[in-house]
N, C-alpha and C positions, 0 to 999 in steps of 0.2 A: 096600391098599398103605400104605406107613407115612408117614407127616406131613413131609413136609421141614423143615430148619430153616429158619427166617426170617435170612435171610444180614441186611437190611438194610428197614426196609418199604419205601421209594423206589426206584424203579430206578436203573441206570445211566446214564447219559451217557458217549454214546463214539462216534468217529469213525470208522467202518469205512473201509477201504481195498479199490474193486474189486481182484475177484479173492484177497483173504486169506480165510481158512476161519478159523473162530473155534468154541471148544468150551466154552458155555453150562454155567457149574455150574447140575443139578437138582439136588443132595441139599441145597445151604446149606453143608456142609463145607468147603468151599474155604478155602485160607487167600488165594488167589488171585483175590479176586472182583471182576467175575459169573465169572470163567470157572474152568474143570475145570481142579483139580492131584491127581486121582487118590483124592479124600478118598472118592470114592462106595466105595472096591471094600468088597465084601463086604454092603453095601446092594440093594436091591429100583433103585434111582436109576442111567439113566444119563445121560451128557451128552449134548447136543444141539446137532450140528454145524451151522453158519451159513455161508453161503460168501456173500459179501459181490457185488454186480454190478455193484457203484457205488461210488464212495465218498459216502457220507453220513452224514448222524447218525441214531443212534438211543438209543432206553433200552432196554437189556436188565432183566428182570424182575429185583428183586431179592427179595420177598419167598418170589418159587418156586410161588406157587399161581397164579400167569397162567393162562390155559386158551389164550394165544397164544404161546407156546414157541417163540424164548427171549424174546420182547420182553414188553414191561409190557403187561398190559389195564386198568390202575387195579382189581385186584383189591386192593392194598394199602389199598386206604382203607375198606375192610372189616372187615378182622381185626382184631381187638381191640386195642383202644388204639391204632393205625397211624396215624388220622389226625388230623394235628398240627394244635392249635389255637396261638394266641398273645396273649398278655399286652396289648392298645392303651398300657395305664394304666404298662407295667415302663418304667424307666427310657431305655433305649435307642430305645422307643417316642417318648416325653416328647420325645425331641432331637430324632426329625424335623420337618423342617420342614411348616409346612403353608401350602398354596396359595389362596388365597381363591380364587373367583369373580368376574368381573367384569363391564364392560358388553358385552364379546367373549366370545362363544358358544363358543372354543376356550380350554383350561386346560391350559398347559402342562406336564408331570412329566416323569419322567427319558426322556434318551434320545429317541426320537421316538414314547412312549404319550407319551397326553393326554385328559380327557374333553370332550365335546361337549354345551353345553346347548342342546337344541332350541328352549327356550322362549325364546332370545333368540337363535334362530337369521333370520335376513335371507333369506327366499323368494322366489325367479323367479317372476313370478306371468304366467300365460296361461291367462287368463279366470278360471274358478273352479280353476283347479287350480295352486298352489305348491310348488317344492320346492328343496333343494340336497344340497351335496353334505358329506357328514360325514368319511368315511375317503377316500383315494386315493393315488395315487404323488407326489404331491407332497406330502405328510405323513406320509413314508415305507411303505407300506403297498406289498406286492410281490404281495400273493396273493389281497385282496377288496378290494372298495371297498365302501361305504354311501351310500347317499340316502336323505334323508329327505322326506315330501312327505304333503301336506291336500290332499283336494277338499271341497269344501265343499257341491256338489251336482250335477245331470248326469254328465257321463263326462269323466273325462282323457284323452287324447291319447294315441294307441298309441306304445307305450314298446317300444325294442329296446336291446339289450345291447351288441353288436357279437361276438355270434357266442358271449356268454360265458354259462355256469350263472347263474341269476339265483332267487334266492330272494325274497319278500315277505313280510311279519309287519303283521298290521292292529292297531293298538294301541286302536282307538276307530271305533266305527261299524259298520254292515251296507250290502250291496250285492253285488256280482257281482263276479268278477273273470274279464274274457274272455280266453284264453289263444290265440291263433293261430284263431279260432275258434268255440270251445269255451266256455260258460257254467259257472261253478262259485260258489254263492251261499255266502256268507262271513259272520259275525259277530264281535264283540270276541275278540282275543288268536289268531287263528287263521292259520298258515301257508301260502304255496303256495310251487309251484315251477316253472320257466318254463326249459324245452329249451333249447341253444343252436340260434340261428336262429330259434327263435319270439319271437311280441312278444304285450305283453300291454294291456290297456287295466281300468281298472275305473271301476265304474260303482255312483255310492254312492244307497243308498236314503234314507240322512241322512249327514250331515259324516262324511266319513273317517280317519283318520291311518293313516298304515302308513310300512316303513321299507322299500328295495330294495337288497340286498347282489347283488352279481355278484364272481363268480371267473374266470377273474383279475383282477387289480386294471385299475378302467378309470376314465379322467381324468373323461368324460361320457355322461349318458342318450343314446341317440339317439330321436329324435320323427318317428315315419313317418307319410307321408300315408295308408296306406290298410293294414289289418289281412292279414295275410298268411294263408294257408286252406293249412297246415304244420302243423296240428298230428298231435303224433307219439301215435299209438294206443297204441304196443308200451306205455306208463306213461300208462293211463289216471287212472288217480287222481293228483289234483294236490294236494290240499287236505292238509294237517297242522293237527288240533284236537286241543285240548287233552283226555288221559284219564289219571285218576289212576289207572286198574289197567295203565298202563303206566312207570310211574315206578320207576325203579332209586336204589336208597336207598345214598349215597356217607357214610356215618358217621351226622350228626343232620341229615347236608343229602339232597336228592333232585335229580333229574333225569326227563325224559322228551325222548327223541326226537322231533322234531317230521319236517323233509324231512333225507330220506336216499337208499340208494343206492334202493331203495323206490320209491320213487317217480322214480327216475331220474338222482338229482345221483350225479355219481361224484368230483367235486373238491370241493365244498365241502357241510358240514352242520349243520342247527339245531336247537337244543336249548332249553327252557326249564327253568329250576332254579329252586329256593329256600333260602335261604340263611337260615339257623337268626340267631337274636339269639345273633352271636358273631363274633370273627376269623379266619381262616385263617389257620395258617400259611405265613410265605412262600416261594412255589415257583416255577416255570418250565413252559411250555410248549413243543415244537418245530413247535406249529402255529401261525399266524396267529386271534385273537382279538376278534373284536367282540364288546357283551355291552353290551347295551341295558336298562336298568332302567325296571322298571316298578311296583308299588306300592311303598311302605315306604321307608326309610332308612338313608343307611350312611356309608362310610367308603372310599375306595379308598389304598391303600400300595404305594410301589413303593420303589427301595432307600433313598431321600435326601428325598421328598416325598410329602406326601400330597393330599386334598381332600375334599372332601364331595359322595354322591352323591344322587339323587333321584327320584320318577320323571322320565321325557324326557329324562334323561342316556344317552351314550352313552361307551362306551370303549374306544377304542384299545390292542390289545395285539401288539408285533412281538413274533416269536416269541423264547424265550431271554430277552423280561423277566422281573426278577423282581419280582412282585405278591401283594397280598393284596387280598379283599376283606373288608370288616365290615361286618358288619348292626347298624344300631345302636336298632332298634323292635321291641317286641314283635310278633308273629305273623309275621315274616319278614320277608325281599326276595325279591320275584321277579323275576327278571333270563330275558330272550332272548340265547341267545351264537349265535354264526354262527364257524365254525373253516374255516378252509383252508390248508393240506392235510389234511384227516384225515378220522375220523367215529367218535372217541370222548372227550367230555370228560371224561375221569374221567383220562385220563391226566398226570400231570405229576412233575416232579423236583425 
């Protein structure tokens, strides 16, 4: 079949109306885009009809090589040249403001993002095990929330959700992590994920750090007296570690799935990526955003400020900001992101 044109590498943004039927340019021809004004005929290319259930947003593909027709798969950031880097040092750069750091563990930027430093984060402490809370509805977050939390040795306290998807990422340490249940032995930088209605507990072999996202977004952990015996067979495998022959290559940057539908999450998903010594161009999301950094150094931009990132930073992303991130150390950044609603971060506008 013959090559469509590249209408545009980014998708669309556009607000469907339940009930309108919408006809998706494939050829690229259109003078009309995304949609069909008839450029295809006499091509291999037809359009592709969309009939909307809802009104919602979406990005229709613009580049045309999507293999999810008609919306965007971040196939774009593939094709040659497509994915746009940007300038820190260019003038327009130079004018933003930048944010220091302070003795407050919260850093304000545009809008209600903001990064979180752990390392001067103030912990609920009960016994060996500390923690708080990073993202929630009261710092505008509508679709996850984050906890951060140490033990330091023995087992923490069975943790429930209140009924919500609950993800875990261990940044530092080995141990168990008991699931409703269920025993699953864990080392540095590795994933799980935890049913709604089940709770989980871990149990460190030496000091822990990990972080706890839940979907939908929730004010607090809940702390139950006794381990609930729920755990759900149909997703036996809990555990997301890190494998570089799974890693999907976004231009000079990569990715690799960590807890998905996979293992069971059907509303919220984690990813860990690495972010090349360079800028991103800046772009937008219509998912919800956390994105936990862990070795190396950078830079975070959003339209009017900036700040400086670290390991044990955390950032806040509502959906429809616009952001960059920059790596500013040789051999990379590697950052954990947690998205909700979705389960593709490649995607953005």
């Amino acid at each position: 079949m013959s090559t469509p044109i590249i209408a545009r590498p980014k998708g669309y943004y556009f607000e469907v109306k339940a009930g309108k039927r919408y006809l998706w340019c494939a050829c690229g021809r259109s003078a009309n885009q995304p949609f069909c004004d008839g450029s295809h005929a006499g091509t291999e290319f037809k359009p592709v009809l969309f009939e909307a259930k809802q009104d919602e947003d979406v990005l229709f593909c613009g580049c045309k090589h999507t293999g999810t027709a008609p919306f965007c798969d971040g196939a774009h950031n593939n094709l040659p040249g497509a994915y746009g880097y940007d300038d820190p040092d260019s003038d327009a750069n130079r004018a933003v403001r930048a944010v220091p750091h302070g003795e407050d563990a919260h850093v304000a930027l545009d809008g209600t993002c903001y990064v979180f430093a752990t390392a001067r984060a103030r912990l609920t402490r009960q016994g060996t095990f500390g923690w708080c809370r990073i993202v929630g509805p009261d710092k505008g977050a509508i679709y996850q929330s984050q906890f951060y939390a140490e033990l330091t040795s023995g087992a923490s306290p069975v943790i429930g959700a209140d009924g919500r998807h609950t993800i875990l990422f261990v940044t530092e340490g080995e141990g168990e992590v008991e699931i409703s249940g269920r025993r699953f032995a864990f080392g540095p930088r590795t994933g799980a994920y935890v049913k709604p209605g089940e709770a989980f507990r871990v149990h460190a072999a030496r000091s822990v750090k990990f972080f706890v996202s839940t979907g939908p977004a929730l004010d607090a952990l809940a702390f139950l007296d006794t381990m609930p015996d729920n755990f759900d067979a149909a997703h036996p495998n809990r555990l997301a570690e890190i494998d570089p022959s799974q890693r999907h290559a976004m231009a000079e940057r990569y990715f690799q799935m960590l807890v998905t539908k996979e293992h069971g999450s059907t509303l919220i998903t984690q990813f860990i990526g690495n972010i090349p010594l360079s800028k991103a161009e800046p772009h937008k999301h219509l998912y919800e955003e956390v994105l936990i950094f862990l070795g190396g150094a950078g830079v975070v931009w959003t339209e009017n400020t900036k700040t400086t990132v670290g390991a044990g930073d955390v950032l806040f992303l509502p959906r429809k900001q616009t952001h960059s991130v920059q790596c500013t150390v040789e051999g990379g950044f590697d950052v954990v992101g947690v998205i909700c609603p979705g389960d593709n971060p490649s995607i953005n506008y």
